[in-house]
Chimera marker file (.cmm) of the C-alpha trace (Angstrom):
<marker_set name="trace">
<marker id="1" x="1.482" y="21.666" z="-5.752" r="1" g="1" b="0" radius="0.5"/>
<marker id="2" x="-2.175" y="20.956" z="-5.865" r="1" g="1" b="0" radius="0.5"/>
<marker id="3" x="-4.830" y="17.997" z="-5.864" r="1" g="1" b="0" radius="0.5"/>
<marker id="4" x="-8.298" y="18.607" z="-6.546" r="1" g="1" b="0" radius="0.5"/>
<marker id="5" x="-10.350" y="16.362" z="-6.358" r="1" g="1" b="0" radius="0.5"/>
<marker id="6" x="-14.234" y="16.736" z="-8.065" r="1" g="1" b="0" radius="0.5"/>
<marker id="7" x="-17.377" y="14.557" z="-8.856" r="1" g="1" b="0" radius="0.5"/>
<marker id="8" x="-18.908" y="14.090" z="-5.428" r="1" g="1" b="0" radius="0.5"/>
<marker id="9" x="-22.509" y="14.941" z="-5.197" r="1" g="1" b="0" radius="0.5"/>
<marker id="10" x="-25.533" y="13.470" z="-3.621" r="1" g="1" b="0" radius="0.5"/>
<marker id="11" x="-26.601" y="10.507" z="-4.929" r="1" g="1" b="0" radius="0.5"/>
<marker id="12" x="-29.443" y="7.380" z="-4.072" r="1" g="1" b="0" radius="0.5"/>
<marker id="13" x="-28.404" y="4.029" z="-3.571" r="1" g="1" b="0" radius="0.5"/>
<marker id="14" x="-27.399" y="1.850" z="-6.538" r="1" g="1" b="0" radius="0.5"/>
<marker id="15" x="-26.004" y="5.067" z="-8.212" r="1" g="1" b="0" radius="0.5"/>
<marker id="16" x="-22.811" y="5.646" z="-10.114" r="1" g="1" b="0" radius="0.5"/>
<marker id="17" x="-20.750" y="8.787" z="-9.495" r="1" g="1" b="0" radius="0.5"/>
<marker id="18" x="-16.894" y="9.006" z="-10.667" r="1" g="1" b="0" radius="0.5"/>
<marker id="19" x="-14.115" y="10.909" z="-9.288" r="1" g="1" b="0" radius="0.5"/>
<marker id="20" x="-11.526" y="13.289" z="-10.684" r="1" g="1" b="0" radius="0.5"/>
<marker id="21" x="-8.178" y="14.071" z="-8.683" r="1" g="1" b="0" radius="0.5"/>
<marker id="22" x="-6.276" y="16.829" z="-11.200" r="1" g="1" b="0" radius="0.5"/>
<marker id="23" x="-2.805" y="17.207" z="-10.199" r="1" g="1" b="0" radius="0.5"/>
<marker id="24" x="-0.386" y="20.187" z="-11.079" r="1" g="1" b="0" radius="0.5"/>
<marker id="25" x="2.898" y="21.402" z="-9.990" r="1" g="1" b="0" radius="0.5"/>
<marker id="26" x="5.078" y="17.783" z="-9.473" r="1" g="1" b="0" radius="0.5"/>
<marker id="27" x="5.500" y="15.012" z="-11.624" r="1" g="1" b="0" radius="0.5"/>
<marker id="28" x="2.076" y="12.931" z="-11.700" r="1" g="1" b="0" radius="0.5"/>
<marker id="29" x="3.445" y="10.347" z="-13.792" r="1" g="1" b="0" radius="0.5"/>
<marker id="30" x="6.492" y="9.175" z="-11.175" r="1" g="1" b="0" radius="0.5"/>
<marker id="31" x="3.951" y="9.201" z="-8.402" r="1" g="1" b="0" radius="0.5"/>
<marker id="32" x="1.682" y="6.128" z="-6.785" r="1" g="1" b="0" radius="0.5"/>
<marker id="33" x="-2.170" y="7.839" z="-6.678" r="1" g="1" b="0" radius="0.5"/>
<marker id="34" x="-4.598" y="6.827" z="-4.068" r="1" g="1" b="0" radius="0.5"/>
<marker id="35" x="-8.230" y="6.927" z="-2.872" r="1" g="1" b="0" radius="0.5"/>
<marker id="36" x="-9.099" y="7.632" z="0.723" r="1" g="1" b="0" radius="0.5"/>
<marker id="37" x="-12.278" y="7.985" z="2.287" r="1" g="1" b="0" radius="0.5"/>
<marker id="38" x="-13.435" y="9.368" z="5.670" r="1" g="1" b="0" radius="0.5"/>
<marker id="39" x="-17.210" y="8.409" z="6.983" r="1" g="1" b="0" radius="0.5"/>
<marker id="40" x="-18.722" y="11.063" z="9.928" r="1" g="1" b="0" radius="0.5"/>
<marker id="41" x="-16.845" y="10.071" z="12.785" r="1" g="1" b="0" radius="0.5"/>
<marker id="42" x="-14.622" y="7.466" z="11.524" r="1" g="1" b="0" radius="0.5"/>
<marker id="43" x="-10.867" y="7.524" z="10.770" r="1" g="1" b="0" radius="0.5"/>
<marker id="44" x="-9.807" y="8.108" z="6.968" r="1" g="1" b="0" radius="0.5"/>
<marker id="45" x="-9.135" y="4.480" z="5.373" r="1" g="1" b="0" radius="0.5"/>
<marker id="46" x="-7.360" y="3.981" z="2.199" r="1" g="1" b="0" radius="0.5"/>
<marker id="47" x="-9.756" y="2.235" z="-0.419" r="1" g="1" b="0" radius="0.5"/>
<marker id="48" x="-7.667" y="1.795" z="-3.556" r="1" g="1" b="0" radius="0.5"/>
<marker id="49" x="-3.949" y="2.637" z="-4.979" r="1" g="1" b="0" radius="0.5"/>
<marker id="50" x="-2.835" y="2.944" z="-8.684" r="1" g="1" b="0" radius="0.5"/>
<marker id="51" x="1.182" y="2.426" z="-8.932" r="1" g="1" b="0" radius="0.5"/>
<marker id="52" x="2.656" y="4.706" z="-11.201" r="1" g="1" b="0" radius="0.5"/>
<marker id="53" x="3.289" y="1.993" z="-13.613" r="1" g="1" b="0" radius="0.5"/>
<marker id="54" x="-0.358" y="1.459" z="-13.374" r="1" g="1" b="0" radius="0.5"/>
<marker id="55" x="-0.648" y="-1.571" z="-10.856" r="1" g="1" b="0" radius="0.5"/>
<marker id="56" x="-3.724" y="-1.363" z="-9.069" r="1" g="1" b="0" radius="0.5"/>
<marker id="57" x="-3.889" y="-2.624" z="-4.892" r="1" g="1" b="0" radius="0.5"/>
<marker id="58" x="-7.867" y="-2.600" z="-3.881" r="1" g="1" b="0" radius="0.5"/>
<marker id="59" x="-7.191" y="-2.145" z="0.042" r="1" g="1" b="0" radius="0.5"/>
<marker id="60" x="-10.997" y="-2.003" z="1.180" r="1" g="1" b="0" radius="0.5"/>
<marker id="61" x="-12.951" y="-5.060" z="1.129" r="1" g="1" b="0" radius="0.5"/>
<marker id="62" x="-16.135" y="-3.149" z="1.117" r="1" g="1" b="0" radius="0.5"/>
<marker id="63" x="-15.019" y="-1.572" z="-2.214" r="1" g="1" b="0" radius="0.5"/>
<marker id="64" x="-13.811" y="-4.452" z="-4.293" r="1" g="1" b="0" radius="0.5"/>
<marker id="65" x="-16.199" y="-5.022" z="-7.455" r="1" g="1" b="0" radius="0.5"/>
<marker id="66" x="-17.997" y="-1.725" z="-7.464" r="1" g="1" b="0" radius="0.5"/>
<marker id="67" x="-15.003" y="1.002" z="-7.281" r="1" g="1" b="0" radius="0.5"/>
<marker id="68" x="-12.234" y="1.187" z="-10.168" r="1" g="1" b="0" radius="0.5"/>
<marker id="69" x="-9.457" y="3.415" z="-9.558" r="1" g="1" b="0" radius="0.5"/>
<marker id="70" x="-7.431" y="4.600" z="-12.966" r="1" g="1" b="0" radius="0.5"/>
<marker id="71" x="-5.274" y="7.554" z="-14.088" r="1" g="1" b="0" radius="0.5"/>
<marker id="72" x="-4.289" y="9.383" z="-17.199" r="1" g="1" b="0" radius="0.5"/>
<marker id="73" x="-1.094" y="10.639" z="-16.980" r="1" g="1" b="0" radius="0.5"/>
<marker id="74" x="-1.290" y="12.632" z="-19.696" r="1" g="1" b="0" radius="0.5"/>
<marker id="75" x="-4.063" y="14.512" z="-18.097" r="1" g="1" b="0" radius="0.5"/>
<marker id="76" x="-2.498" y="14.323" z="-15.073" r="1" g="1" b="0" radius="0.5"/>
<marker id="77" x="-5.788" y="12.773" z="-13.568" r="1" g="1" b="0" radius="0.5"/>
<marker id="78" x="-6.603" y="9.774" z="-11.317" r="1" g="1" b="0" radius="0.5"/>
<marker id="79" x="-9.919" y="8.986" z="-11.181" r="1" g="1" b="0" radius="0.5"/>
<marker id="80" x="-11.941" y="6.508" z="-8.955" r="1" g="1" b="0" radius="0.5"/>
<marker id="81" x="-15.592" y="5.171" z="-10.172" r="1" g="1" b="0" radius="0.5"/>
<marker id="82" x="-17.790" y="4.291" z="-8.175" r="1" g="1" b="0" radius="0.5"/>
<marker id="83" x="-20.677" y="2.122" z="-8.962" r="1" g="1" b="0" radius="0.5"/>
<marker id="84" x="-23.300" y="0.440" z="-7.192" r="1" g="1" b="0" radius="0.5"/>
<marker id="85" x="-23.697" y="2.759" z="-4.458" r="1" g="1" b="0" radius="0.5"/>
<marker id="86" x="-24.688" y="2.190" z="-0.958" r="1" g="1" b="0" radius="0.5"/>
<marker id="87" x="-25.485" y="4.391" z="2.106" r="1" g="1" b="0" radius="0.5"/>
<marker id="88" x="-22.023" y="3.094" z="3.807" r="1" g="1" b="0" radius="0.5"/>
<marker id="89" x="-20.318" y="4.938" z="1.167" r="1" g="1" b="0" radius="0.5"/>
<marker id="90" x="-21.340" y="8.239" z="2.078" r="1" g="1" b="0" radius="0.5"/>
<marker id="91" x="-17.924" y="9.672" z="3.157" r="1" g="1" b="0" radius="0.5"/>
<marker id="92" x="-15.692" y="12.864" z="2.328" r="1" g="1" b="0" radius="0.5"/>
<marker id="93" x="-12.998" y="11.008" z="-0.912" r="1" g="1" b="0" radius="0.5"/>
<marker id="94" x="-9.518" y="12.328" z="-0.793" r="1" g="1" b="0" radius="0.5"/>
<marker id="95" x="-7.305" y="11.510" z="-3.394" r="1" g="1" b="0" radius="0.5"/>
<marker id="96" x="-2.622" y="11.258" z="-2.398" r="1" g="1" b="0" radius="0.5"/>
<marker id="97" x="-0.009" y="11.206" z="-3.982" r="1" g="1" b="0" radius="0.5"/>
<marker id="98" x="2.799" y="9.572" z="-3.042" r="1" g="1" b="0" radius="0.5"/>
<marker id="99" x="6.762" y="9.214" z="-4.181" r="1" g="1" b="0" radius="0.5"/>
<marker id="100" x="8.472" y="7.944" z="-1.084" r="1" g="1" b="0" radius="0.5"/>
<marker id="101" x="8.628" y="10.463" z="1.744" r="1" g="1" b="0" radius="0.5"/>
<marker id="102" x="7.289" y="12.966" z="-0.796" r="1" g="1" b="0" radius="0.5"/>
<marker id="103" x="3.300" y="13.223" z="-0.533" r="1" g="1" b="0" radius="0.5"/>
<marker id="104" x="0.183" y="15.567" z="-1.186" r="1" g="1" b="0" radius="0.5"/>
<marker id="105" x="-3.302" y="15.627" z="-0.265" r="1" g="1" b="0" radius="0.5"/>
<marker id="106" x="-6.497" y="17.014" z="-1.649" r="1" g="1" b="0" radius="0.5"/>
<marker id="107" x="-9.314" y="18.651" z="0.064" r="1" g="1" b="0" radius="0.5"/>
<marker id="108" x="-11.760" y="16.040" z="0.099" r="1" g="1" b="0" radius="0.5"/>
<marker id="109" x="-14.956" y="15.512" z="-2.624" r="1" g="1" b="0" radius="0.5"/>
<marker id="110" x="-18.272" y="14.962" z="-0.652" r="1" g="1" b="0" radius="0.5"/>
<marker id="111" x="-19.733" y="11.930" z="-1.365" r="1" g="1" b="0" radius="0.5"/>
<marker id="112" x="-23.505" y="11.426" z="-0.315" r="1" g="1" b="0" radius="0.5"/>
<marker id="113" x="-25.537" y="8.268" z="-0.800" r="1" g="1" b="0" radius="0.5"/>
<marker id="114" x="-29.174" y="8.730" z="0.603" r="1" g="1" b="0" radius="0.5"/>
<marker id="115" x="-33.002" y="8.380" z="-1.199" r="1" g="1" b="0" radius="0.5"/>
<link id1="1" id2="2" r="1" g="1" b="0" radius="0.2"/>
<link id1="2" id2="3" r="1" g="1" b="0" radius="0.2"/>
<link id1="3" id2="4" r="1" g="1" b="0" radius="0.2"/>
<link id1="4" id2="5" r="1" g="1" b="0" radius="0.2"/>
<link id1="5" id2="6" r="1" g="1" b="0" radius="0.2"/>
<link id1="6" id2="7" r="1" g="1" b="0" radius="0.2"/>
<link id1="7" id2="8" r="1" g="1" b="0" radius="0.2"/>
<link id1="8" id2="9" r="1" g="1" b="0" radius="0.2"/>
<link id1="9" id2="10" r="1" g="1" b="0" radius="0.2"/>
<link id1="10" id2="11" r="1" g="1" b="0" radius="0.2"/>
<link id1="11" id2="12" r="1" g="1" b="0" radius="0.2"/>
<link id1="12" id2="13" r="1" g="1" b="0" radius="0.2"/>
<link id1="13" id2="14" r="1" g="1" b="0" radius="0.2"/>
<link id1="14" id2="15" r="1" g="1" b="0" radius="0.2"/>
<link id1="15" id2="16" r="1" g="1" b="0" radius="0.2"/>
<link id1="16" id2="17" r="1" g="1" b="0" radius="0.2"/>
<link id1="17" id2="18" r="1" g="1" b="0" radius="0.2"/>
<link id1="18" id2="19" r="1" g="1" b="0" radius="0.2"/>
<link id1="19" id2="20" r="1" g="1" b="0" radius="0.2"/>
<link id1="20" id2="21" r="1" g="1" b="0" radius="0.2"/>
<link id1="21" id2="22" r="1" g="1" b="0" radius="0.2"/>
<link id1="22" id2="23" r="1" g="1" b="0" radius="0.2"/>
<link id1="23" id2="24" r="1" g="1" b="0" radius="0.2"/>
<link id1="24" id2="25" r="1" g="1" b="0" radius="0.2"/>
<link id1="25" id2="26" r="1" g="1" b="0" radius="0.2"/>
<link id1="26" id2="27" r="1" g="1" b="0" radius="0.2"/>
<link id1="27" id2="28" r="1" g="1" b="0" radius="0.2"/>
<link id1="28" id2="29" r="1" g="1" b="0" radius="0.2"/>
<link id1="29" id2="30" r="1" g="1" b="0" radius="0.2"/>
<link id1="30" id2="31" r="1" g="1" b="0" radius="0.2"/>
<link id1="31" id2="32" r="1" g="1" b="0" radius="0.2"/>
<link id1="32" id2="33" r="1" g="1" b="0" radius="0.2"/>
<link id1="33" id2="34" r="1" g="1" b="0" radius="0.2"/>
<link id1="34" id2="35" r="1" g="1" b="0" radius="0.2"/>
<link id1="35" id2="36" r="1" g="1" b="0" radius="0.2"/>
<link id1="36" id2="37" r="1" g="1" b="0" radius="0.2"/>
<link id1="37" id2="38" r="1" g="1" b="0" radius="0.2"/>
<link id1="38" id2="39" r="1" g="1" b="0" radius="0.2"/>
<link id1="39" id2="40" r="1" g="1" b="0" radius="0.2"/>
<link id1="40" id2="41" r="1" g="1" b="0" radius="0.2"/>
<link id1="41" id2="42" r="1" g="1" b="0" radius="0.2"/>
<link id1="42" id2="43" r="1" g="1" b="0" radius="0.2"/>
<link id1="43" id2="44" r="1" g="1" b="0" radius="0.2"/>
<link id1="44" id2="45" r="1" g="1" b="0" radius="0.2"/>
<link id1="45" id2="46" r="1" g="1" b="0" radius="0.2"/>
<link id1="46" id2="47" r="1" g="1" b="0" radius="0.2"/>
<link id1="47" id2="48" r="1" g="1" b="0" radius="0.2"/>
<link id1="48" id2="49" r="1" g="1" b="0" radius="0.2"/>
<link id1="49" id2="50" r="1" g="1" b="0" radius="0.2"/>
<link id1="50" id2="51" r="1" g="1" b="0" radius="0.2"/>
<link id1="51" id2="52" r="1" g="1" b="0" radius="0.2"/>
<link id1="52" id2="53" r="1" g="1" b="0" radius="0.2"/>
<link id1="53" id2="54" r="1" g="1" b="0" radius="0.2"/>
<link id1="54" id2="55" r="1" g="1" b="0" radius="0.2"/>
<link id1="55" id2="56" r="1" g="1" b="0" radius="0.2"/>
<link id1="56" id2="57" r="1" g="1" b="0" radius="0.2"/>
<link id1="57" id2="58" r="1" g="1" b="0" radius="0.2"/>
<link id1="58" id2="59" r="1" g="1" b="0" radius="0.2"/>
<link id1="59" id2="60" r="1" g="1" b="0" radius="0.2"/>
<link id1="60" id2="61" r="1" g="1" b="0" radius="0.2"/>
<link id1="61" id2="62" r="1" g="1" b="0" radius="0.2"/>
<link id1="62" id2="63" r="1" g="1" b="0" radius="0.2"/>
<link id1="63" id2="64" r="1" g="1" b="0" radius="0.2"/>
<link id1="64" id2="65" r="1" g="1" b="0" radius="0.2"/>
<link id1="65" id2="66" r="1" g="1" b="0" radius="0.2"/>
<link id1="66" id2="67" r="1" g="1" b="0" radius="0.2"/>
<link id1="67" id2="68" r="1" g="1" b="0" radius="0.2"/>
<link id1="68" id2="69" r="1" g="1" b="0" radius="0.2"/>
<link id1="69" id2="70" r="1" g="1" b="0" radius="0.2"/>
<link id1="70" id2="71" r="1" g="1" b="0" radius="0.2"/>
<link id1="71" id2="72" r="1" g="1" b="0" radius="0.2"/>
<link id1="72" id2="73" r="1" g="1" b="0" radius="0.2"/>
<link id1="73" id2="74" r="1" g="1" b="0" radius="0.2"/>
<link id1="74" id2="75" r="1" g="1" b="0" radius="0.2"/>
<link id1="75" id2="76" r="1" g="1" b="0" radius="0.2"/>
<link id1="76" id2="77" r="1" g="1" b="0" radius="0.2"/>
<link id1="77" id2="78" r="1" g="1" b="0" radius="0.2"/>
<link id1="78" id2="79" r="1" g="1" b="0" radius="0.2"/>
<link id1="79" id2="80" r="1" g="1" b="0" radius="0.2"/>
<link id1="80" id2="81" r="1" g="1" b="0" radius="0.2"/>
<link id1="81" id2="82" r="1" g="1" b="0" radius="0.2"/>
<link id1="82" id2="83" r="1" g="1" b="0" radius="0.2"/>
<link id1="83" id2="84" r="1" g="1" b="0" radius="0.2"/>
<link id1="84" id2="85" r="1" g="1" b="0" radius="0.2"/>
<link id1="85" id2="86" r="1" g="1" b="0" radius="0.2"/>
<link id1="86" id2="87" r="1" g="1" b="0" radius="0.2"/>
<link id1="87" id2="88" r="1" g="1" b="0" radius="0.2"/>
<link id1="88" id2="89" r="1" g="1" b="0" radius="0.2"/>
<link id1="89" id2="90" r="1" g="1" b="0" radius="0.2"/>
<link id1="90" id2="91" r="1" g="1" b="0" radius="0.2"/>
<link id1="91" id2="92" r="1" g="1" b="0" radius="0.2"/>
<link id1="92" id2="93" r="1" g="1" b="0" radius="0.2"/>
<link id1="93" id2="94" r="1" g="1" b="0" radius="0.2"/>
<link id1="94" id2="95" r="1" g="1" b="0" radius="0.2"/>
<link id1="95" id2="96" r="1" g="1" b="0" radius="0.2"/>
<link id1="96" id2="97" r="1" g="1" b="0" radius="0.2"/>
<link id1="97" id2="98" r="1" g="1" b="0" radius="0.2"/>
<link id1="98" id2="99" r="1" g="1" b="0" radius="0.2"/>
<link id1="99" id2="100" r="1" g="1" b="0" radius="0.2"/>
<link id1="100" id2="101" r="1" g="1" b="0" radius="0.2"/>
<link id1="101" id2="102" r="1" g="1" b="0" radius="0.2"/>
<link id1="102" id2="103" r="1" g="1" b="0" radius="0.2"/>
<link id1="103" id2="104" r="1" g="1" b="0" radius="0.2"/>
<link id1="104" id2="105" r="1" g="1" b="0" radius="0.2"/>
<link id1="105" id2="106" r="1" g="1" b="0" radius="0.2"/>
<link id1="106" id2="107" r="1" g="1" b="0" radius="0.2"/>
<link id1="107" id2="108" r="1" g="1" b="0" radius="0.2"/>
<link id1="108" id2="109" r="1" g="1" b="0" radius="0.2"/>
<link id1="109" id2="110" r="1" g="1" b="0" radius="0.2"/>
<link id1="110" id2="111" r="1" g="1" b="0" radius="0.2"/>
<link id1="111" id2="112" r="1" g="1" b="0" radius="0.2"/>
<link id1="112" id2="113" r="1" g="1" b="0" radius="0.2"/>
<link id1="113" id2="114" r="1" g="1" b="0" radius="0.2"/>
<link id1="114" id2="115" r="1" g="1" b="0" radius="0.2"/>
</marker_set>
């Protein structure tokens, strides 16, 4: 089983960067995908979830009308763009998957937002 996510890079405020989580070895399609982010010395919060039916739940205030989650289950691929960028966004993005108790993690994309 693997996530991994890819995208992050430095960027300067007002950017756009997007996110790729490719998934292999369990059934993408049958599992809720979400975003999670993790700022230097914060606790990891949970920004946005995609049911697998494609429902979207924007958790993160902070987030809502810049950052659009989505997947492609035929690529087995959740993505998250991000738009609008702002130094508070700077953060390490992890991408789950979840199917009840069943869940996986990636190993983080770096996101940096700095001039």
């Amino acid at each position: 089983v693997q996530l991994v996510e890819s995208g992050g890079a430095l960027v300067q405020p007002g950017g756009s960067l997007r996110l790729s989580c490719a998934a292999s070895g369990f059934n993408f399609s049958n599992y809720d995908m979400r975003w999670y982010r993790q700022a230097p010395g914060k606790e990891r919060v949970r920004i946005a979830t995609i049911t697998n039916t494609g429902f979207i739940y924007n958790y993160e205030d902070s987030v809502t009308g810049r950052f659009t989650i989505s997947r492609d289950n035929a690529k087995n691929t959740a993505y998250l763009q991000m738009n609008s960028l702002k130094h508070e966004d700077t953060a390490v993005y992890y991408c789950h998957a979840r199917r009840g108790t069943a869940m996986y993690w990636g190993q983080g994309a770096q996101v940096t937002v700095s001039s």
